[in-house]
Structures are given as structure tokens and as C-alpha cells.
LOKEDREN-855694 format. One record per residue (C-alpha): residue number from 1; x, y, z; residue in one letter. Coordinates in steps of 0.2 Angstrom, whole numbers. Layout:
% LOKEDREN-855694
+-----+-------+-------+-------+--------+
: num :  east : north :    up : residu :
+-----+-------+-------+-------+--------+
: NUM :     X :     Y :     Z :      a :
...
+-----+-------+-------+-------+--------+
This chain:
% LOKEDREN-855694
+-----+-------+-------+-------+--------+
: num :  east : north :    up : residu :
+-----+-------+-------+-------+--------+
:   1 :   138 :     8 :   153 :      x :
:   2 :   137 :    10 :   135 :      x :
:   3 :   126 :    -1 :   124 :      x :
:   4 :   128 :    -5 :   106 :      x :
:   5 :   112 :    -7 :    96 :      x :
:   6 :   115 :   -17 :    78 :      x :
:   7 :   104 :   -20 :    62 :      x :
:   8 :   108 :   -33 :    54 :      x :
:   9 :   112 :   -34 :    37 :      x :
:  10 :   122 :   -16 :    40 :      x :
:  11 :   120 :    -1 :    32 :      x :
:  12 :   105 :     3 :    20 :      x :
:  13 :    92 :    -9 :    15 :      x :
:  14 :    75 :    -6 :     6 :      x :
:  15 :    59 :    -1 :    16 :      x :
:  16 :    51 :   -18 :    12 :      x :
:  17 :    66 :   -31 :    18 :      x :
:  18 :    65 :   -37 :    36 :      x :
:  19 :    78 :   -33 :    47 :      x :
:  20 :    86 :   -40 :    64 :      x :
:  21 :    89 :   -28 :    78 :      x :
:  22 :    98 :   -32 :    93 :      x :
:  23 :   106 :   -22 :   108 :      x :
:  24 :   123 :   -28 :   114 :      x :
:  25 :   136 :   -21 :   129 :      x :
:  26 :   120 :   -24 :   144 :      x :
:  27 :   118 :   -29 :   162 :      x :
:  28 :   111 :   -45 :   165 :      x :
:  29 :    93 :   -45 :   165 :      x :
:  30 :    94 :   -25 :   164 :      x :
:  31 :    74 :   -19 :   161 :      x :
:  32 :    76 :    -8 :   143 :      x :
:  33 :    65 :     0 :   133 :      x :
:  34 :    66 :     3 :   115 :      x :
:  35 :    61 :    18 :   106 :      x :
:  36 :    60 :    21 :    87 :      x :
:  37 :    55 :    36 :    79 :      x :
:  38 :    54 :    44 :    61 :      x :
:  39 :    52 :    61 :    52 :      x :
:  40 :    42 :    59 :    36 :      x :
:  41 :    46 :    74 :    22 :      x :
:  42 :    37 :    87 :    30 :      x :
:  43 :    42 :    84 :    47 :      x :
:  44 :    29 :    76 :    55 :      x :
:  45 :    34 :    62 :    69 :      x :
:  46 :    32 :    42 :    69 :      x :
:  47 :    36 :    33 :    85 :      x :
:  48 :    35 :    19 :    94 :      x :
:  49 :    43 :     8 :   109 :      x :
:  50 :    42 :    -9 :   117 :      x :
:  51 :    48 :   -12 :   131 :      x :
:  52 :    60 :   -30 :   137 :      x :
:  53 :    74 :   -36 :   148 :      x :
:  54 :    92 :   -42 :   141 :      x :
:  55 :    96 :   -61 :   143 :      x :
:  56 :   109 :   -68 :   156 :      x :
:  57 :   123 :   -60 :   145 :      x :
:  58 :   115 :   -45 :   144 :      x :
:  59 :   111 :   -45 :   124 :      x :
:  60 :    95 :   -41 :   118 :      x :
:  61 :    89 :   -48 :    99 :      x :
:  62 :    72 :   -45 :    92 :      x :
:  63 :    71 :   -60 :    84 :      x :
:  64 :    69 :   -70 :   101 :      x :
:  65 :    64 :   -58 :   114 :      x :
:  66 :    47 :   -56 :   118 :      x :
:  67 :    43 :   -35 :   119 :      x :
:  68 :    33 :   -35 :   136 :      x :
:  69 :    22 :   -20 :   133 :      x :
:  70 :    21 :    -5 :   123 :      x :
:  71 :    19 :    -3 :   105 :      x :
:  72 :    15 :   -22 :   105 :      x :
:  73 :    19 :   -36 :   114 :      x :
:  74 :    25 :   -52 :   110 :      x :
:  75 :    41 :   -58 :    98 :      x :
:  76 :    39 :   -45 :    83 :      x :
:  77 :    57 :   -43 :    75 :      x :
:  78 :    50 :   -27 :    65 :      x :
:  79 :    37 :   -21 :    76 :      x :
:  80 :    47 :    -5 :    79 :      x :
:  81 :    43 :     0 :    62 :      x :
:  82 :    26 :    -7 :    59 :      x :
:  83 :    20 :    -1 :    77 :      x :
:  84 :    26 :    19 :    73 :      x :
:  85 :    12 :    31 :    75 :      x :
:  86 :    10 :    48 :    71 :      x :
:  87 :    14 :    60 :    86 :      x :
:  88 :     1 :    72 :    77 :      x :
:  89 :   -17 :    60 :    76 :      x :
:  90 :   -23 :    58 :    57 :      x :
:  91 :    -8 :    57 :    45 :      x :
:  92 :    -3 :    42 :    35 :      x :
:  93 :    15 :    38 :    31 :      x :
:  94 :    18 :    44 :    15 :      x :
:  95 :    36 :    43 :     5 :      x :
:  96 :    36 :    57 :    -6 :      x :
:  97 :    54 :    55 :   -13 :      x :
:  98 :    60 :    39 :   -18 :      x :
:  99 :    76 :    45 :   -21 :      x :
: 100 :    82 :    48 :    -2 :      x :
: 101 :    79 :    34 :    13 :      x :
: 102 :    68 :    34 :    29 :      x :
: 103 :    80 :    36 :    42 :      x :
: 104 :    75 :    28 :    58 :      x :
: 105 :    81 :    33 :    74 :      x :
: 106 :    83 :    17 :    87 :      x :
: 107 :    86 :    20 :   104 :      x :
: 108 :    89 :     7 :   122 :      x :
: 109 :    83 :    15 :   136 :      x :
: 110 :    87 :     9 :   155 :      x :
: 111 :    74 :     5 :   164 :      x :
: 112 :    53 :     4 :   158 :      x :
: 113 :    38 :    16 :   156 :      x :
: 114 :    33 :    28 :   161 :      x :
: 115 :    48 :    33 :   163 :      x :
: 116 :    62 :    27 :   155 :      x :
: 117 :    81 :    32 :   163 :      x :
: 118 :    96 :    36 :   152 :      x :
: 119 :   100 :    31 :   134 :      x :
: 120 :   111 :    19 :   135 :      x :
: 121 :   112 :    17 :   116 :      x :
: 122 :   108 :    25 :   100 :      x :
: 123 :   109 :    21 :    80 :      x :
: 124 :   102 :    26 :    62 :      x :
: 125 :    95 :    14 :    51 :      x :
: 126 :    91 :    16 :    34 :      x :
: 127 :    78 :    11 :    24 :      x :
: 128 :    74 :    16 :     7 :      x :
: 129 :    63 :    14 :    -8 :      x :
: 130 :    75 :    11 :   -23 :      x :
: 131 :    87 :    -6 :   -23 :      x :
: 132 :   107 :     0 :   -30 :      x :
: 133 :   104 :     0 :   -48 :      x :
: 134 :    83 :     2 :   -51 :      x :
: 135 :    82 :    17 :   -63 :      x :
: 136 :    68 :    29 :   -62 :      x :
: 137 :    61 :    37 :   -79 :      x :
: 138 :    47 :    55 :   -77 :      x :
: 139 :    39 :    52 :   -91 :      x :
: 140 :    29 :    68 :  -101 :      x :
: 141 :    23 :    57 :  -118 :      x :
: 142 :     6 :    65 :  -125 :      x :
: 143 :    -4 :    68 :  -110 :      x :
: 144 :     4 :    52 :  -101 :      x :
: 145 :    11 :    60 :   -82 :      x :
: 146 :    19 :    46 :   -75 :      x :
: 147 :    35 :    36 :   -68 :      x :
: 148 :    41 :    21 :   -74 :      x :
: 149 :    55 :    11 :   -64 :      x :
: 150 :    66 :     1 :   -72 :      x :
: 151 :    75 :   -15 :   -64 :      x :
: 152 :    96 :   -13 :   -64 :      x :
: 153 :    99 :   -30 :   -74 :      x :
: 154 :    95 :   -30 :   -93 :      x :
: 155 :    79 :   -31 :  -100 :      x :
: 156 :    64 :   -35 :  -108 :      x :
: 157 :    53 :   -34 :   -91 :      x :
: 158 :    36 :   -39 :   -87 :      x :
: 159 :    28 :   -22 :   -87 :      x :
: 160 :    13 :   -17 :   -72 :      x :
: 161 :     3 :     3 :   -70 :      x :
: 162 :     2 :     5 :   -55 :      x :
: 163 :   -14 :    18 :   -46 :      x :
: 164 :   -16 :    25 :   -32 :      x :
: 165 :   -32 :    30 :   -24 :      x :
: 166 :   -43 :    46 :   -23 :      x :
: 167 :   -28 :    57 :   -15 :      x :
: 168 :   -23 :    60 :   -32 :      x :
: 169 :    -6 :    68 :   -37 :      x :
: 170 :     8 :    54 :   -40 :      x :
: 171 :    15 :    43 :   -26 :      x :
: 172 :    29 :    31 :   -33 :      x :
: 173 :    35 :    22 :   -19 :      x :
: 174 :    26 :     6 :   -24 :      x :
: 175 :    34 :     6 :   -39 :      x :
: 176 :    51 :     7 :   -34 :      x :
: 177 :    49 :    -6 :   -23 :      x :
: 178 :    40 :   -18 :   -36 :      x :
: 179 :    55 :   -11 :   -47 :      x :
: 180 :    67 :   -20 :   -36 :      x :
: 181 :    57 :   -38 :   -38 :      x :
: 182 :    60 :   -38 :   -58 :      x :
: 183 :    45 :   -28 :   -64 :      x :
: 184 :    45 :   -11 :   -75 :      x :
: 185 :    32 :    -4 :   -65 :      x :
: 186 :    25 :    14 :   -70 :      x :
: 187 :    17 :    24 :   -58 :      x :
: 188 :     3 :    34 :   -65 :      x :
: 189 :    -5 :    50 :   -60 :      x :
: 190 :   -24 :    53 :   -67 :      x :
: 191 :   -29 :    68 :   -59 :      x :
: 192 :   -21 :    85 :   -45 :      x :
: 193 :    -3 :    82 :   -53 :      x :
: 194 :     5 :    94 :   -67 :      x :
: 195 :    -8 :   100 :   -80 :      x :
: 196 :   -18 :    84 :   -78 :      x :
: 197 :   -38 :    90 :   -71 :      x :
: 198 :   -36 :    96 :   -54 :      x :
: 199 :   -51 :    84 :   -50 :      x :
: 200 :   -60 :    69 :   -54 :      x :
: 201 :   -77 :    73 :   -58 :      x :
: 202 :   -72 :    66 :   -76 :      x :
: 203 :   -61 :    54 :   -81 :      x :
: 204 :   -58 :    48 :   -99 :      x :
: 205 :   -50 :    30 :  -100 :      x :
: 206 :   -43 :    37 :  -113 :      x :
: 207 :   -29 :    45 :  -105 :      x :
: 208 :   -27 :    26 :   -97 :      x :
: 209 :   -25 :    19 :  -114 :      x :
: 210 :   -13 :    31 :  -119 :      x :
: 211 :    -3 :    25 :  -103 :      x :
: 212 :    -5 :     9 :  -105 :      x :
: 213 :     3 :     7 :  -123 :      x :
: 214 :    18 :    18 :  -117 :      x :
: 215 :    22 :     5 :  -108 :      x :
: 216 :    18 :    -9 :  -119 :      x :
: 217 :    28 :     1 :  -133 :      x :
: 218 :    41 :     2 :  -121 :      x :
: 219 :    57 :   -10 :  -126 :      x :
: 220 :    61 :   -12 :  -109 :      x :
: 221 :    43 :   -19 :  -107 :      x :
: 222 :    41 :   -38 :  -113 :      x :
: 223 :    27 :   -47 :  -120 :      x :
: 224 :    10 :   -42 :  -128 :      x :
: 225 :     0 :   -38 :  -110 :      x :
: 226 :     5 :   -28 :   -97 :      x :
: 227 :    -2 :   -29 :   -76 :      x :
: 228 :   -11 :   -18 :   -69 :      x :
: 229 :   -12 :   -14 :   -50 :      x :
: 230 :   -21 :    -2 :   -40 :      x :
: 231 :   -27 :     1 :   -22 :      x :
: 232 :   -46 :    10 :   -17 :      x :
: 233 :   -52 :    21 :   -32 :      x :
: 234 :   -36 :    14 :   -41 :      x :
: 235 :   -43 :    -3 :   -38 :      x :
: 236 :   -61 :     0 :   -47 :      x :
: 237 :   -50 :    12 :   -61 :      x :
: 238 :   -39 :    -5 :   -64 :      x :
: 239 :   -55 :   -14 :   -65 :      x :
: 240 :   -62 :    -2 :   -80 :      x :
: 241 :   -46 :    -3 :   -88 :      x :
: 242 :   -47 :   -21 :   -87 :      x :
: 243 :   -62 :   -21 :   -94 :      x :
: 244 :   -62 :    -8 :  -110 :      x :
: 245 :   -45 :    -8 :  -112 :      x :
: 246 :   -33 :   -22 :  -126 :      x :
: 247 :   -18 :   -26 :  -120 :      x :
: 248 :   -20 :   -30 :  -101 :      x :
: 249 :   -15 :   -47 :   -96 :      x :
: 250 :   -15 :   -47 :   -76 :      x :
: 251 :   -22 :   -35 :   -65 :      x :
: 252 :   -22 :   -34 :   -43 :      x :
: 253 :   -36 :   -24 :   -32 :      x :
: 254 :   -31 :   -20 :   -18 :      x :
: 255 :   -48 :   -15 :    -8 :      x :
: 256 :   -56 :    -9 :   -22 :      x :
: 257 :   -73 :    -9 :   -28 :      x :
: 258 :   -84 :   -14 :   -43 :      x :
: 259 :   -95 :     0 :   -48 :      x :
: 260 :   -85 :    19 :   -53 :      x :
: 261 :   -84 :    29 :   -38 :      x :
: 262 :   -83 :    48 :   -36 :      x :
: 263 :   -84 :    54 :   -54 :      x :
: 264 :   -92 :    50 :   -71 :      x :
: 265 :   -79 :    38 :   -81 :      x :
: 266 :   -79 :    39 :  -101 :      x :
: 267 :   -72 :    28 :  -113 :      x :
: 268 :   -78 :    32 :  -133 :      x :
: 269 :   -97 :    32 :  -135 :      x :
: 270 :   -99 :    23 :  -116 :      x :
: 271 :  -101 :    32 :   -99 :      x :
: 272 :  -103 :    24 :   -82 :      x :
: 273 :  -109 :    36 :   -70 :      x :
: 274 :  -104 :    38 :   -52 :      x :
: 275 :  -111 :    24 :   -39 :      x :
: 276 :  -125 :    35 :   -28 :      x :
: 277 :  -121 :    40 :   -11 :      x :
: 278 :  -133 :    43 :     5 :      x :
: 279 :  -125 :    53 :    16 :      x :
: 280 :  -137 :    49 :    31 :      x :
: 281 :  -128 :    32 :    34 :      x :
: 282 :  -113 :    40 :    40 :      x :
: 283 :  -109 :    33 :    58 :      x :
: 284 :   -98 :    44 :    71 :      x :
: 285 :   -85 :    33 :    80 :      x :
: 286 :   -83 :    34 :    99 :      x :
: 287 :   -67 :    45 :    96 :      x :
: 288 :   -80 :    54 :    82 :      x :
: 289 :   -71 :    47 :    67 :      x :
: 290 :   -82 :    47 :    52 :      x :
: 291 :   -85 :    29 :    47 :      x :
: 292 :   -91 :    30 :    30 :      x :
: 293 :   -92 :     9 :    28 :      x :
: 294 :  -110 :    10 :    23 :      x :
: 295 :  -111 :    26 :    11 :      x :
: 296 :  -111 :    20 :    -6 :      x :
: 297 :  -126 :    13 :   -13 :      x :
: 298 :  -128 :    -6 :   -18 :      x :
: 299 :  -123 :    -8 :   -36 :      x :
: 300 :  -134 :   -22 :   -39 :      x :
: 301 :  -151 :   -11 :   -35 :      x :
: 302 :  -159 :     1 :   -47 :      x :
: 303 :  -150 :    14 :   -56 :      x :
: 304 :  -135 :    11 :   -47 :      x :
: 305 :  -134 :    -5 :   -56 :      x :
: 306 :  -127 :     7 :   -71 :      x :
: 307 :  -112 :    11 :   -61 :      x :
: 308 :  -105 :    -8 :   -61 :      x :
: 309 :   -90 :    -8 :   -73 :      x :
: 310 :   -93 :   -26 :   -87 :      x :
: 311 :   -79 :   -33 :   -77 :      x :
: 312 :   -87 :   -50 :   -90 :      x :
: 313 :   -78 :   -38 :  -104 :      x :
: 314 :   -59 :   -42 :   -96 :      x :
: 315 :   -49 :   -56 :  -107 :      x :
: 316 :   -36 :   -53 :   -92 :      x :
: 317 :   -33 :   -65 :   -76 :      x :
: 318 :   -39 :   -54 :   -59 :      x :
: 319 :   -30 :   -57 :   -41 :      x :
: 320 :   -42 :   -47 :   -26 :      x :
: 321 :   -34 :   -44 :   -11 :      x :
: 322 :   -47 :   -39 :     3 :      x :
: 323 :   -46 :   -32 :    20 :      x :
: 324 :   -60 :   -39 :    31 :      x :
: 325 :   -62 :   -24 :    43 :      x :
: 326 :   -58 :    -9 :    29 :      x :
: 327 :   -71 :     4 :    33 :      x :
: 328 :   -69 :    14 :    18 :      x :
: 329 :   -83 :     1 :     9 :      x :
: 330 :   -88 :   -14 :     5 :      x :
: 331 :   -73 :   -21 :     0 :      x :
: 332 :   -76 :   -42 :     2 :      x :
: 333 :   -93 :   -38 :    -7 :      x :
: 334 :   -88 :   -30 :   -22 :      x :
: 335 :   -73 :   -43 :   -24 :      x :
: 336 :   -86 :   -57 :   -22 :      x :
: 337 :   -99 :   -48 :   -35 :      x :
: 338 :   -86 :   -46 :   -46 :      x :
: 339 :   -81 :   -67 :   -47 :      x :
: 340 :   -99 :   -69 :   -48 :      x :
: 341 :  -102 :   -58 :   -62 :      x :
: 342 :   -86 :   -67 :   -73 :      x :
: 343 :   -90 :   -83 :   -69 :      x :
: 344 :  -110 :   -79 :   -72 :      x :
: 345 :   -98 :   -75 :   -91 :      x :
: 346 :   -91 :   -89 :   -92 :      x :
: 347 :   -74 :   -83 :   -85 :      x :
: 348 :   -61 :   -90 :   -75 :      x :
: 349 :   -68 :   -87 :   -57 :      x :
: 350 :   -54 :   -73 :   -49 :      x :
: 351 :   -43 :   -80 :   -33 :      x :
: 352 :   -49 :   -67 :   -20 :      x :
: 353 :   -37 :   -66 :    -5 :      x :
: 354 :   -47 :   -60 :    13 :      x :
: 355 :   -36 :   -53 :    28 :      x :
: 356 :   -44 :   -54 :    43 :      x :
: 357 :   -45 :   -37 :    56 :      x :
: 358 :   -34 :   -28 :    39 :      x :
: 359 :   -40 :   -11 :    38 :      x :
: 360 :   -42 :    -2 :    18 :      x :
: 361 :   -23 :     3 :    15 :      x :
: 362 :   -14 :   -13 :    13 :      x :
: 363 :     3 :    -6 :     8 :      x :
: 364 :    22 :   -13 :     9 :      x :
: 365 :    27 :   -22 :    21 :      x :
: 366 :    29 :   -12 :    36 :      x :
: 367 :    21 :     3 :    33 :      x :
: 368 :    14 :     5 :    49 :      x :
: 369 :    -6 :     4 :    46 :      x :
: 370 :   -18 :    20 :    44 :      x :
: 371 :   -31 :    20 :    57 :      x :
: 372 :   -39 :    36 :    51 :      x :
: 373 :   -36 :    50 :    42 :      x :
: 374 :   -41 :    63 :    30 :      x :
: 375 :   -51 :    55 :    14 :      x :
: 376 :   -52 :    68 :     2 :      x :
: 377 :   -69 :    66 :    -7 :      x :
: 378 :   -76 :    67 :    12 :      x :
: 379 :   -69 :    83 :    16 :      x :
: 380 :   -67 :    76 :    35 :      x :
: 381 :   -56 :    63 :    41 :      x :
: 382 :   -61 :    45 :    42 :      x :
: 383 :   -58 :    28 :    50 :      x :
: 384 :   -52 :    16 :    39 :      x :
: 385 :   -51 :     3 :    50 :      x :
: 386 :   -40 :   -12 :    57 :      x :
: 387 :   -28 :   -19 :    69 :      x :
: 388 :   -11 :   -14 :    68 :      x :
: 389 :    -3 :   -33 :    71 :      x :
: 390 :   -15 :   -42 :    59 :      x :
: 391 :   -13 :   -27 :    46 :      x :
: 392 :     5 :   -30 :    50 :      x :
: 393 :     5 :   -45 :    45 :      x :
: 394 :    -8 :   -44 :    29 :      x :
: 395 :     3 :   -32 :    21 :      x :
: 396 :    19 :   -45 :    22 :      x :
: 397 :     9 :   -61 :    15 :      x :
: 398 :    -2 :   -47 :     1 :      x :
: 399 :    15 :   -41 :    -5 :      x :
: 400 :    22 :   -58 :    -8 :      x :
: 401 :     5 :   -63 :   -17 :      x :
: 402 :     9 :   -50 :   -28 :      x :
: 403 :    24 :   -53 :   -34 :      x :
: 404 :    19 :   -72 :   -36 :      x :
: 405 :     2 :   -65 :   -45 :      x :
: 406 :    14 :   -55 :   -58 :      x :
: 407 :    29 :   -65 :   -62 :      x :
: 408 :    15 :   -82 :   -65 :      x :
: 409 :     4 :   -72 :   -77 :      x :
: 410 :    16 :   -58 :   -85 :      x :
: 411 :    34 :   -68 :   -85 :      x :
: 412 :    26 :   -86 :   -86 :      x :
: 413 :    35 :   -91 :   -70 :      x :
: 414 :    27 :  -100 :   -55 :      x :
+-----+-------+-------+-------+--------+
């Protein structure tokens, strides 16, 4: 018996469009299981599997079926790609080149766990990071080491930076995503990437600015403010930038705090310094992951209080979007500080969105979520937290926010 296994629309689509998978061609009833599985750039291994049983005629469609164990359970259409776990514990789904696609491997199984008979069916699907037509731009202007990503259809664009967080180096995959929504979206590397510092243990906003009015200047790039987004050190770096920084109309944190973390921060004649660190609080999981949730000093008490960026300096409108059970820090608490601190200024007070059992890295839709791994100004790994369903979920509804967030404030449409 040969089974057919469809996604549908065919062919290619981008990692951040939902699919609809379905098995054709089975016995009635038949028990399958589903496996998925995925080599990232360096090799390493992502899989998952549910497993169901096909209807009276023998089809199978995600959209209806309920998965009755595995990776999940329950009617997920795209938990085959948001359950994938690394085969190796401790890595994080990374893409590194934007310009190729994710290939997934699907495959129906006969029969359940533990151990599934024959394959009965097998395809490829395709997902990739760049829509037909979204043009990617290096750019090398002064010291400026970026990407920017330009939409297909003529411009001007709204224009966003887009940070990452303390890995350093320059992920664009983001970017070429948000490319694809209308933006011109430069994703921006601040430290470890060509001849920029190979640490952070000073970072001059400087270079920021510098980054910031590449984009403004761009005549792809429309109006007189651009977005900023940025996740974990990127968030509290956006924050800064908001603050000392012209020209920044709108800018997203995603888990990010609100006092400079892990290096000294410079802009002119100002310094904030790092925000302390007390290393005794570190607690060991049960499976002796670091959780690091408690670490960091409180930015409101004593000379730590000189680490909280003036986010009452910002002319710009800010969006926070907060994972509830992200153990990297205090993620709900900085946001809050932060909206008490602008509207203690007089300031439009910030919308903050919280996810509930959503761990620190909120990605694009269906990445599948990072329970731990290596946090490099730890030097160990570390839990991060969350539940993969409800982190699932938080990244479709965060993504959508942001796109709303952007085109309301930077392209003036609701």
C-alpha cells in the first residue's frame, strides 16, 4: 500500500506561513504515525512525530485529526514543525543562510510507537526565509556591518533595525521574514562579526546611530523615523537607542530588559554601566540546567539604579512583548518599570503584551521553542524556559502584533 502525503499550498512556502498536511492512499482506520525531521546548516537533527488513525476513507488531514500522542496531542495543523526537537540536547534552531530553504522530511508510518512498521509514504517540504522577489543588500557603509532586506514591490518602505541578543554575530532571518510583510528591515550586527569588537564589554551607540541614519538616508526607506526591534540584550540595546538616539519613531522588545546588561554602554559624554550580578543566586534544575531567572540585580536599588537606561528620554511609541515563564530574567518586571517610568514622564504609557508559560526566545512563527541551551555570557548552558504548545502559540499571535505595531506607527495604517 502506498500512501501519498500532501502539503498544501505545493511547492515552497516561507518558514512563517502555516501549512495543511494530509496523507491520502490509506486503510480505513489504519493506526499511522507521523514523523518529521530537519537538518539545520551544520547537520545537526530536529524531529518530531504524532501519532493518529486515518478516517473511514482512509485519509488523514491535520487540520481535523486529533494527534493521539507523541510530540503533542491534540488537533495541531503545524505541530510537526513546532514540536522538532534537537536529537543532540542544547541547540537552538538557528537559520544561518537565508538564501536556501529548510527542507523538511515528512513521513507516514503504519502502525504506533514504540515501534512504528513500514513507511508507507514519504515527501519534502520546503520552507524558506525570503518571499520571490525580497532583495537582500550586505551592507559595509563606515563602520555600519549589516543586512538590509528590501520588499520586491517599489518603494519608499517603512524602515525597522532589527538586534539580536548576546550571541553576537549577524542572524538575518527575521528580517527576511519581516521583508516579506512590506518593511525594509536591516539586520544589524554590534559585536563577534567581521572587524566589529569580538566582545561586548563596550559598546558605543554611536555605531547604532551611524546604523540608524543609513537606513533613514536610505531612498528605499520612507518617512522621518525608523522601528526598532530587538529580542534579549537586543531588547534593552533598542531601548537605549530609543532613548538617546533622533530619528526612532516605533520600537518592539521582545523579552528585554530595562537597565544595560553585560557590558558598559557609551553614547557622548554619558555612560551607563552594566546592571550587577550575584552569582550565588544561580539555581540548578532537576535535569542540572542552570537557571539564571534571579541573577541580575534589581535596577531600582542602590548603584544599580545607574544602569537603568532614561527610557523618559524616548519621543518614540514602545510595544513589550513578554514571555511569562522566560528564565533568562525578569522580563514582566523590566517591561512594567519601564511604563511606570514613562508615564511617571508624562509619556504615553507602552501596550505590553504578556504570554503566558512562553519561554525568553519568542521567535517566528514555528520555530520550535528553546528549552535550554548554551547562553554565551554564562559560559554553561541554561534553561530558558516555557511550554512548547503555549510558546507555540505566543510566537503566531507576537508575530502578528508586530506587524500591526509597525505598519500603525511607521506606514500610518491600522
Amino acid at each position: 500500500m502506498a500512501a501519498t502525503v500532501t502539503v498544501e499550498p505545493a511547492g515552497r512556502c516561507c518558514w512563517d506561513e502555516p501549512v495543511r498536511m494530509a496523507v491520502r492512499g490509506l486503510a480505513p482506520q489504519l493506526p499511522v504515525t507521523l514523523r518529521a525531521s530537519l537538518r539545520d546548516e551544520k547537520g545537526a537533527l530536529f524531529r518530531a512525530h504524532a501519532r493518529y488513525r486515518a478516517d473511514q476513507s482512509g485519509e488523514l488531514d491535520l487540520t481535523r485529526a486529533p494527534a493521539l500522542g507523541g510530540s503533542f496531542v491534540g488537533i495541531e495543523p503545524m505541530g510537526l514543525i513546532w514540536a522538532l526537537e534537537p536529537e543532540k540536547p542544547l541547540l537552538r534552531l538557528v537559520k544561518r543562510d537565508v538564501q536556501t530553504p529548510f527542507a523538511v522530511e515528512l513521513e507516514v508510518l503504519e502502525g504506533h510507537e514504540p515501534e512504528p512498521r513500514r513507511v508507507l509514504g514519504r515527501t519534502v517540504h520546503e520552507r524558506a526565509f525570503m518571499r520571490p522577489g525580497v532583495r537582500r543588500e550586505p551592507v559595509r557603509a563606515g563602520r555600519v556591518r549589516a543586512t538590509l532586506f528590501l520588499p520586491p514591490e517599489p518603494g519608499p518602505f517603512p524602515g525597522i533595525v532589527d538586534l539580536f541578543g548576546a550571541g553576537g554575530g549577524l542572524l538575518e532571518y527575521r528580517a527576511s521574514l519581516l521583508a516579506g510583510k512590506g518593511f525594509a528591515v536591516m539586520a544589524l550586527a554590534y559585536y563577534n562579526y567581521d572587524n566589529l569588537p569580538k566582545g561586548m564589554g563596550i559598546l558605543n551607540l554611536e555605531y547604532f546611530e551611524e546604523a540608524v541614519n543609513y537606513l533613514l538616508n536610505h531612498p528605499e526607506v520612507k518617512g522621518q523615523g525608523v522601528g526598532l526591534l530587538g529580542i534579549s540584550k537586543g531588547g534593552d540595546l533598542c531601548l537605549s537607542m530609543a532613548s538617546f538616539l533622533k530619528g526612532i519613531t516605533a520600537a518592539a522588545i521582545i523579552n528585554g530588559s530595562v537597565a544595560n546588561v553585560g557590558g558598559v554602554l557609551r553614547y557622548k559624554d554619558e555612560t551607563l554601566p552594566p546592571l550587577g550580578v550575584d552569582h550565588s543566586k544561580v539555581k540548578v534544575t532537576k535535569d542540572g540546567l542552570k537557571d539564571i531567572v534571579d541573577v541580575l540585580n534589581n535596577p531600582l536599588e542602590g548603584p544599580d539604579q545607574e544602569s537603568f537606561i532614561p527610557v523618559e528620554r524616548a519621543e518614540c511609541t514602545f510595544l513589550f512583548l513578554v514571555g511569562l515563564d522566560d528564565h533568562n530574567w525578569k522580563s514582566e518586571f523590566y517591561a512594567n518599570e519601564a511604563s511606570k517610568r514613562l508615564q511617571a514622564h508624562g509619556k504615553e504609557k507602552p501596550q505590553i503584551i504578556c504570554y503566558p508559560d512562553t519561554g525568553h526566545y519568542i521567535e517566528p512563527p514555528y520555530f520550535p521553542m528553546c528549552r535550554a541551551s548554551m547562553h554565551t555570557l554564562v559560559g554553561s548552558p541554561v534553561f530558558w524556559g516555557g511550554e512548547p504548545r503555549a510558546h507555540a502559540m505566543a510566537q503566531v499571535d507576537a508575530w502578528k502584533q508586530l506587524q500591526t505595531f509597525f505598519h500603525k506607527h511607521l506606514d500610518g495604517k491600522e
